[in-house]
N, C-alpha and C positions, 0 to 999 in steps of 0.2 A: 616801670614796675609791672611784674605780670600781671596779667587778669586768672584770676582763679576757678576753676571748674572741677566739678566731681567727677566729672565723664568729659572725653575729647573722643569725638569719632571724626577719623579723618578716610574720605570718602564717601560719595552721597548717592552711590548705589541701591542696589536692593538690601546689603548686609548693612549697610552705613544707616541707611533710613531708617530702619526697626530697631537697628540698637538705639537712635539717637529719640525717636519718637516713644520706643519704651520706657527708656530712662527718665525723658520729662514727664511723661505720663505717671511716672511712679515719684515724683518730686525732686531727682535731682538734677544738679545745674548744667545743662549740654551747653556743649561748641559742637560745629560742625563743620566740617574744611570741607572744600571743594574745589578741585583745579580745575575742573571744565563745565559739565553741565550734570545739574541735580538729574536723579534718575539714572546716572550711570550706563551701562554698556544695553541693559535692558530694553527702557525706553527710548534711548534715541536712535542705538545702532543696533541692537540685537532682539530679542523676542518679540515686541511691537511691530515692528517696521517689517521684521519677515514674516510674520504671521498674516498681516493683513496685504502681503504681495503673494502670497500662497493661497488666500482667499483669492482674492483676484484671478488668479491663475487658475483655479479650480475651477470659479464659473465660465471662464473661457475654454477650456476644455470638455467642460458639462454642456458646451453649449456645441463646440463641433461633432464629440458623441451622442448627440442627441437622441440617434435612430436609438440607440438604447432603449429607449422608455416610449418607442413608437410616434417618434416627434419629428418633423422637418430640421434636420441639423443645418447649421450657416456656421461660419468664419467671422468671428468679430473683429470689427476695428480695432487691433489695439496701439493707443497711442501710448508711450511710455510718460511724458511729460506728466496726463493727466492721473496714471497710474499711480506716479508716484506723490501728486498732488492729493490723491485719497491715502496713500500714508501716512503725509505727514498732516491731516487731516485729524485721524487716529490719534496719531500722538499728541496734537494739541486738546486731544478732548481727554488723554490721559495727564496730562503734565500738572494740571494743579495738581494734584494729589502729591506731586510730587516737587512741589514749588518751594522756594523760599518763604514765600508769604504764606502757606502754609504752616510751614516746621515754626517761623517765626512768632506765629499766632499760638503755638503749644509753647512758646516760651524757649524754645530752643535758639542759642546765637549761630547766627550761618555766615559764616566766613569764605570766600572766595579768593587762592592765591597757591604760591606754589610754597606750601612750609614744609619744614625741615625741625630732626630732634637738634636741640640744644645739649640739651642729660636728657639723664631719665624721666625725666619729671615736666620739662620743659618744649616747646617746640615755637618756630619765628618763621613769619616771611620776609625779617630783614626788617619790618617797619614797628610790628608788635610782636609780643612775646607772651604766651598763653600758657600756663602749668594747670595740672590736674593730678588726682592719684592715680585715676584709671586711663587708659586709651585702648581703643579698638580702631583699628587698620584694617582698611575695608576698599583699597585703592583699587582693588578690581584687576584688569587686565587689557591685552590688546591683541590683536593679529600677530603671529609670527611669520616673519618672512625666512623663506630659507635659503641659504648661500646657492646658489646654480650661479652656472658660468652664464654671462652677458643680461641676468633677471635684472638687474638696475640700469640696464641700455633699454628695458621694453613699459611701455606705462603700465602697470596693473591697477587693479581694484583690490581694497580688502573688503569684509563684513561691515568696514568703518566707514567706507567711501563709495560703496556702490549702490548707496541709495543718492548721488550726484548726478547720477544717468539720466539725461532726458530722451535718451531715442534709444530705441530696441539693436539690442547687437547685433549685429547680420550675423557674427559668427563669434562664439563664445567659447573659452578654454578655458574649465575649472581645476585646478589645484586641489585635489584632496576627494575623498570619497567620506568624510566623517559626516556629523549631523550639519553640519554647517553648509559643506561642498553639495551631500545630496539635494538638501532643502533647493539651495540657487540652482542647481541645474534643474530641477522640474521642473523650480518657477517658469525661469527664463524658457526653457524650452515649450514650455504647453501655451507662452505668450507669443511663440513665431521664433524667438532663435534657432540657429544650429547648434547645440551644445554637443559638445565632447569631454568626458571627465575623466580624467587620469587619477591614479590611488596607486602608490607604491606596494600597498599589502594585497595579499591575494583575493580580500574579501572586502567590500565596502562595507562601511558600520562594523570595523573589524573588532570593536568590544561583545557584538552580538555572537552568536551562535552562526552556523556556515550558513541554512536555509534561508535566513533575514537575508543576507545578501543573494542567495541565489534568486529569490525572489522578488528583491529589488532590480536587478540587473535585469529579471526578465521585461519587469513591467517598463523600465527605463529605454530599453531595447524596442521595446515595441509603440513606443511615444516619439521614437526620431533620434534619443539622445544615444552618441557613441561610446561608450563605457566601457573604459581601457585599465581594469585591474592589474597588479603585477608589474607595474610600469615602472622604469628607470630613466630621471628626469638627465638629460646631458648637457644640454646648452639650448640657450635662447637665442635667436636675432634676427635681426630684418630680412622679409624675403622680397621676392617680387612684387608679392600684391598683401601688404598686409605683414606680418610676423609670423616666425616660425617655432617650435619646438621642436630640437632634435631629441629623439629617446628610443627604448629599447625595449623589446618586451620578449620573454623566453618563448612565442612561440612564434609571431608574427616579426620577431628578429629590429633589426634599426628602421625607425618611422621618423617619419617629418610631418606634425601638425601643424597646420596653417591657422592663423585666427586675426581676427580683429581686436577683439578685446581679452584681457586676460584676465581672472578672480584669480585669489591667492587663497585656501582657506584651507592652511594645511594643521590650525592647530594657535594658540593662543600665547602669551606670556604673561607671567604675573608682571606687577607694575611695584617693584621695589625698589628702583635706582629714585635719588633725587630726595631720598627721607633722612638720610645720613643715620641708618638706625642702627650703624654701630658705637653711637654717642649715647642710646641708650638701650643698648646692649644686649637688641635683638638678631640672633644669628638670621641671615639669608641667603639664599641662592638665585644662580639665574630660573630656580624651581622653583621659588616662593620664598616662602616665611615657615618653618617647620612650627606646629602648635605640639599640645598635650590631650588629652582626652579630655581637659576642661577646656581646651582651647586658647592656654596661654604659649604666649612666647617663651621664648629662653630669660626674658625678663617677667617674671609672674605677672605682676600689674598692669603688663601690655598684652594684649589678646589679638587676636587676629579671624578675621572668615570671610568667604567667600573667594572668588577666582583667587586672592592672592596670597593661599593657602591650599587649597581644596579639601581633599582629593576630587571632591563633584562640583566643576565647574556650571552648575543649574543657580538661576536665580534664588527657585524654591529652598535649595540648600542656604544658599548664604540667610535667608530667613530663617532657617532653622535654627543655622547654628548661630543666629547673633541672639533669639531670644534664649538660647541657653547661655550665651555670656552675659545676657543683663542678670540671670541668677545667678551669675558666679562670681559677678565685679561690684554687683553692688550690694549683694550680703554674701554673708559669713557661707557660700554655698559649693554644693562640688561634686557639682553635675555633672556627668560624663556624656560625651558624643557618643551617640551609635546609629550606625550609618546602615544597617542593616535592612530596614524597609525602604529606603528610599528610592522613591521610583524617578523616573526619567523618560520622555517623548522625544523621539524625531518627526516631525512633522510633515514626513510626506505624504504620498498618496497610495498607499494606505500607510495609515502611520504607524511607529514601532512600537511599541512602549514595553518598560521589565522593571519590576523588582524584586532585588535579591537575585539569587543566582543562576545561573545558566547552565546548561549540560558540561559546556566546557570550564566552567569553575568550579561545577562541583568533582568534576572528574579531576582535575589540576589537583584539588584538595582532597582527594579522596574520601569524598563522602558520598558513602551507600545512598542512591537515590531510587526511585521510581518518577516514569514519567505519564502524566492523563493529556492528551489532545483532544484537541475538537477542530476541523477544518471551518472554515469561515461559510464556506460554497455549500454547504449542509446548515446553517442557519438560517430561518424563514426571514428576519428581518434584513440581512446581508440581500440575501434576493429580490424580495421585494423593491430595495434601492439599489439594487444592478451592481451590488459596490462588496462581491464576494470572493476578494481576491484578501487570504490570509489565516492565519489560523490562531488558535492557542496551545499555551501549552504549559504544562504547571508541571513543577518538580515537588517530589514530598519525600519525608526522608523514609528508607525503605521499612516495610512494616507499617508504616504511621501515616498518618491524614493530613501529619503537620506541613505546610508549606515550606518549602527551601527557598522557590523564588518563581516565577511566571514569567514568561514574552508573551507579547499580543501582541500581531500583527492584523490592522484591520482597520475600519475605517470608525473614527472618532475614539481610538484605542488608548487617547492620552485621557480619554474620561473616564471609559468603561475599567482602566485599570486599577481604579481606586477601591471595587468592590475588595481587588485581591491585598490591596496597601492595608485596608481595615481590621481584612482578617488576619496579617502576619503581625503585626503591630498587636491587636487585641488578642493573639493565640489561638482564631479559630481557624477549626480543620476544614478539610473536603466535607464531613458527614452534613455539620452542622450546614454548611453553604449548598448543599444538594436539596439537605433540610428545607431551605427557605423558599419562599415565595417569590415569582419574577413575574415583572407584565409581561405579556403575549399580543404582538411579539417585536422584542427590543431586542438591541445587540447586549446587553449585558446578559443576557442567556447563553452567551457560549463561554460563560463561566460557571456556571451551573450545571453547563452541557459535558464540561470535564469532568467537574465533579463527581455525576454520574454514573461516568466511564470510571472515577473510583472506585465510587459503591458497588457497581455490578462484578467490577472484578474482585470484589471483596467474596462475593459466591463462588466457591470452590469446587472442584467434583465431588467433593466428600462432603461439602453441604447441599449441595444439589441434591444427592441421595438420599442424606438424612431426611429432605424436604419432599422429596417425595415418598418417602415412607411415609413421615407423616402423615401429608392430607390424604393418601390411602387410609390412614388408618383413623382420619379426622372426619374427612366426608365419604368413607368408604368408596 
């Protein structure tokens, strides 16, 4: 006989955990599946784990730049074993939170296995059989690997498995130039590798705007790492000493990279096979699960968020949108997504961050913009921390104050970006944000520093004149 439930979240993710811990929170009866480990893609193999190997890296590189700041620079030991022994260090000081014994304490039941629908209504690992009205599918994603000829004759690494590494690569060969591919190639390089990153599109971070990558490239370029934009991947295989990459590139013509170790990190897949979810009668692809603007499936009662949905493969997203599905699945509610302020951080050095549009989507969509910059290298707080490599830049729509969307590039940019997340979300313009008061001196002033560069160009020649008639005729 089944066990009965108001809510079934099946995965225990960042989107799985908020639905599941909402729902008890709010009275009704959760189950929670989980096929591998609570915490999902987040805590074990993604934003944890590279966050605090990009610390790491950072201080070791603050530390052979040292002359910077007038300081005797040295070369750290680094050993990779103990590196990644303060990773997973990190992560155990994060994982209750994200625990069984946790979720179990709020009263939520956590189930561990590989289940599958039965109907609509039903789903089984073969040994028990669990029904509910609602479910949210939350199974997350995984590494894509891509077909190249002899890639499955060479060992690689994905996102998933290269925190197994106990000894520094002598020679490292990344797959992809996205937030994923940039972040590992810093790391590893500013720890002593030789990295080489290859990216088929002309521009790495090719969602950003062209500068983000010119920019990244330079600073990449001059840290050791070989950055091979434009690249056409042809074959893998064994060479002499180590493995090869045959490929191509339009200007440097057919190359042969040599490496030791390989990362893969060209890009993700959602995690659909294995749910039989055409038994209750949610459409899929090798793309996902398509939702609604409430965020249901092609079966209303089943909802879907996070990687195995998107469109914003961010953890913060699948937060978002799972607490707009506990308004929708468990009352009478019909809430829509809008994805419109949602910001996003690549975590390098100096890091990216944007929300909302960019010159090249607004232009794509033709909408009348203006654009306010401010260079990083003109901010007192950037100089004083030696860390002035970046800039801002805000779009507004033309005429108006109002925000379209912002890039920051700069250092700590995944924080400082939130002043501009508040204002597009709350409706406030450039005036008001020029308006306000900033401490002196922090890097959130070169959001103000834009601003500014609004307001002034808001002085026209023709008010300039007016204005100086005036105070002629005010203070003679």
């Amino acid at each position: 006989m089944a066990q009965n439930y108001h809510l079934i979240v099946i995965g225990a993710g960042s989107g799985g955990l908020v639905a599941a811990a909402g729902a008890a929170a709010l009275g009704a009866k959760v189950a929670l599946i989980e096929k591998f480990k609570m915490g999902g893609d987040c805590l074990n193999t993604g934003c944890v784990p590279s966050k605090s190997i990009l610390r790491a890296a950072k201080l070791a590189h603050d530390a052979k730049t040292a002359s910077r700041f007038g300081l005797g620079a040295f070369r750290p030991a680094v050993e990779l074993d103990r590196v990644m022994a303060s990773v997973r260090e990190v992560q155990e000081k994060i994982a209750p939170h994200d625990s069984p014994e946790r979720f179990r304490g709020l009263g939520v039941t956590v189930r561990f296995g590989s289940y599958r629908f039965l109907s609509r209504h039903e789903i089984t690992d073969g040994n028990e059989v669990l029904s509910a009205r609602r479910f949210v599918i939350a199974t997350g994603s995984s590494p894509r690997v891509p077909e190249i000829p002899g890639l499955n004759e060479v060992p690689f690494l994905t996102s998933d498995t290269v925190w197994g590494l106990t000894r520094l690569p002598e020679r490292l060969l990344v797959l992809g130039g996205g937030p994923i591919g940039v972040e590992m190639a810093q790391a590893f390089a500013r720890l002593g590798a030789r990295v080489s990153l290859v990216e088929k599109n002309p521009s790495l971070l090719p969602r950003e705007d062209t500068e983000v990558s010119r920019l990244l490239v330079k600073i990449f370029r001059a840290e050791g790492i070989d950055v091979l934009p434009s690249t056409t991947l042809r074959e893998f295989r064994k060479g002499a000493k180590g493995f090869e990459l045959i490929a191509s590139h339009p200007i440097e013509g057919e190359m042969t990279l040599s490496f030791d170790t390989l990362l893969v990190a060209v890009g993700r897949s959602p995690h659909v096979k294995g749910l039989d979810l055409t038994k209750a009668g949610v459409d899929a692809s090798e793309e996902g699960i398509p939702v609604n603007e409430k965020l249901q499936t092609s079966s209303p009662h089943i909802y879907a968020c996070g990687d195995v949905t998107g469109p914003y493969r961010f953890t913060h997203t699948a937060d978002f949108q799972a607490r707009l599905i506990l308004r929708n699945a468990l009352f009478p509610g019909s809430a829509r997504i809008d994805y419109r302020t949602v910001p996003w951080c690549t975590f390098t050095d100096p890091e990216v961050a944007r929300v909302g549009l960019n010159e090249r989507e607004a232009s794509r969509s033709h909408i009348p913009y203006e654009v306010y910059a401010y260079p990083m290298d003109e901010l007192d707080r950037a100089l004083c921390d030696r860390e002035e490599k970046g800039f801002i830049k805000i779009l507004v729509k033309k005429g108006s104050d109002r925000i379209l969307g912002v890039t920051l590039v700069g250092p700590h940019a995944g924080e400082v970006i939130h002043e501009a997340v508040l204002a597009m979300h709350q409706g406030i313009g450039l005036k008001k944000i020029a308006s306000m008061i900033h401490v002196y001196p922090t890097l959130s002033e070169i959001v103000k520093r834009a601003a500014d560069a609004h307001q002034a160009s808001r002085l026209t020649p023709r008010l300039k004149r007016w204005l100086r008639r005036y105070f002629s005729w005010r203070f003679g």
